[in-house]
C-alpha positions, -999 to 999 in steps of 0.1 A, spaced: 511 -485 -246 522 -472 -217 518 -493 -182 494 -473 -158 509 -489 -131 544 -467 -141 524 -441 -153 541 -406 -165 535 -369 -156 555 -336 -163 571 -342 -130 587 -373 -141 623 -355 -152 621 -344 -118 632 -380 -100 650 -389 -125 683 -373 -105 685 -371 -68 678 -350 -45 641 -342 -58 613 -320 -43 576 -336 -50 547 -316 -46 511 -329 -43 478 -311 -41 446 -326 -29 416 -331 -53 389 -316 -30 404 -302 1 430 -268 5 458 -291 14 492 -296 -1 522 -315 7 559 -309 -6 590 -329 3 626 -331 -8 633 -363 -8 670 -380 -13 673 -418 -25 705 -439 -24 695 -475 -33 664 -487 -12 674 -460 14 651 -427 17 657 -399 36 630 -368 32 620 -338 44 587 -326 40 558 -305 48 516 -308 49 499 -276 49 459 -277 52 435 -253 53 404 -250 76 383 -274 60 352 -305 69 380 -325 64 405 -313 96 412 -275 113 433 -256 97 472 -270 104 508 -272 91 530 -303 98 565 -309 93 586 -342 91 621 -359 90 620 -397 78 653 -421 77 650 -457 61 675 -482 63 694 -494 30 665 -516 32 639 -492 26 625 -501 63 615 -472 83 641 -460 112 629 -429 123 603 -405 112 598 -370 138 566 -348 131 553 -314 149 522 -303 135 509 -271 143 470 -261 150 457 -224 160 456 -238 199 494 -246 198 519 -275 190 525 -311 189 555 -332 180 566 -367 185 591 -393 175 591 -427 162 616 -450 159 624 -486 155 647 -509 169 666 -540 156 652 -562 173 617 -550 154 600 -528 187 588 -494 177 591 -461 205 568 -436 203 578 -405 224 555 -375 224 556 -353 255 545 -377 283 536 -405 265 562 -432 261 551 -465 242 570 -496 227 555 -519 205 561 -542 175 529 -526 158 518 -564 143 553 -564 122 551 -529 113 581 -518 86 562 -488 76 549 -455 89 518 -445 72 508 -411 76 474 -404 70 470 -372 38 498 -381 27 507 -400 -6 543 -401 -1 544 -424 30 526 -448 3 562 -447 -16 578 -465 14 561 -503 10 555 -498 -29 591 -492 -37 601 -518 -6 581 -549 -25 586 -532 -63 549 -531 -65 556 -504 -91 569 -532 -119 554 -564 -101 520 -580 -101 511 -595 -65 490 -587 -30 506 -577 -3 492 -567 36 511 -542 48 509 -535 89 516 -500 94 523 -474 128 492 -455 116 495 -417 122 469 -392 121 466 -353 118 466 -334 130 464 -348 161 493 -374 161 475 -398 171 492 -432 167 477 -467 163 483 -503 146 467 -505 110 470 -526 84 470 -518 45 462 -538 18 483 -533 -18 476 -551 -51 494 -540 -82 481 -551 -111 481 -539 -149 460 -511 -141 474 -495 -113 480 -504 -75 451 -507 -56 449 -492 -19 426 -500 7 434 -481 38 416 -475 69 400 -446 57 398 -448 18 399 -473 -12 416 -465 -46 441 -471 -68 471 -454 -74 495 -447 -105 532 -441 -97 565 -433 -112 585 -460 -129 611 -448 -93 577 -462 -70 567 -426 -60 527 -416 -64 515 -395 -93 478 -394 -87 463 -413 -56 425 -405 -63 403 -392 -35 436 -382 -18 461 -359 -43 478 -356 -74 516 -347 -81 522 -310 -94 
């Protein structure tokens, strides 16, 4: 029987070789999200994009983004621009060595450590979920793990500290987020397959 936790979907073949492009669609919003992701180790480098339509959910929008782990899996830089019909916004977020994250977007110039933060979390999107479940191999273990996150929102940009709670279990990883609770099947490589109330892979 197979574990839910690794789960399996058509799309599986697809990140079975690297580079792969993932494609999600939301359950119950016009919203999709496609990324070619490129994995060498615990190191990620992606490419992806969010498209939403006008919805009660969020305006109509498109965002873009660049991420760059280290061969840790721990996030070094991630730049987004997200697009509304009043214009455009973009910003960049790094982080150091010595554990302090810089958020540049237009004016705004912040450094902070974010509580700990290793991880970017982006919300309506299930791949930034990939980062910490592939970091702790939730996908094959059974434990509890708080994440603290730089919390982004769309498509705004808006950045804040957050924390995340993951539990992986036999039936799945459970996700409690600042804005939802569920659980989540992945791949057998960490990646999500079906994070109900969010998106499913296509």
């Amino acid at each position: 029987m197979t574990n839910p936790a690794q789960g399996s979907a058509p799309s599986d073949e697809a990140v079975s070789a690297w580079p792969a492009i993932l494609t999600w669609q939301a359950h119950n919003a016009p919203r999709m999200e496609s990324v070619r992701v490129q994995v060498s180790g615990n190191r990620i480098k992606a490419s992806g994009r969010i498209i939403g339509g006008k919805c009660s959910d969020h305006p109509a929008f498109s965002a873009s983004y660049d991420l760059v782990t280290d061969e840790n899996g721990v996030t070094r830089r991630l730049s987004m621009r997200t697009s509304i019909a009043s214009g455009e916004r973009q910003t960049s977020i790094s982080r150091d060595e010595e554990g302090y994250w810089m958020i540049e977007s237009g004016s705004t110039h912040l450094r902070s450590t974010f509580g700990g933060a290793l991880d970017v979390d982006v919300v309506l999107s299930p791949f930034f979920n990939t980062l910490p479940i592939r970091r702790y191999g939730l996908q094959t273990a059974t434990e509890d793990r708080q994440v603290p996150v730089v919390y982004v929102n769309l498509p705004d940009l808006g950045v804040q500290e957050a924390s995340l709670t993951y539990s992986s279990g036999s039936d799945g990883i459970h996700v409690l987020s600042p804005v939802s609770s569920s659980s989540v099947t992945v791949d057998a490589e960490g990646f999500v397959i079906d994070y109900p109330g969010l998106a499913v892979r296509i």
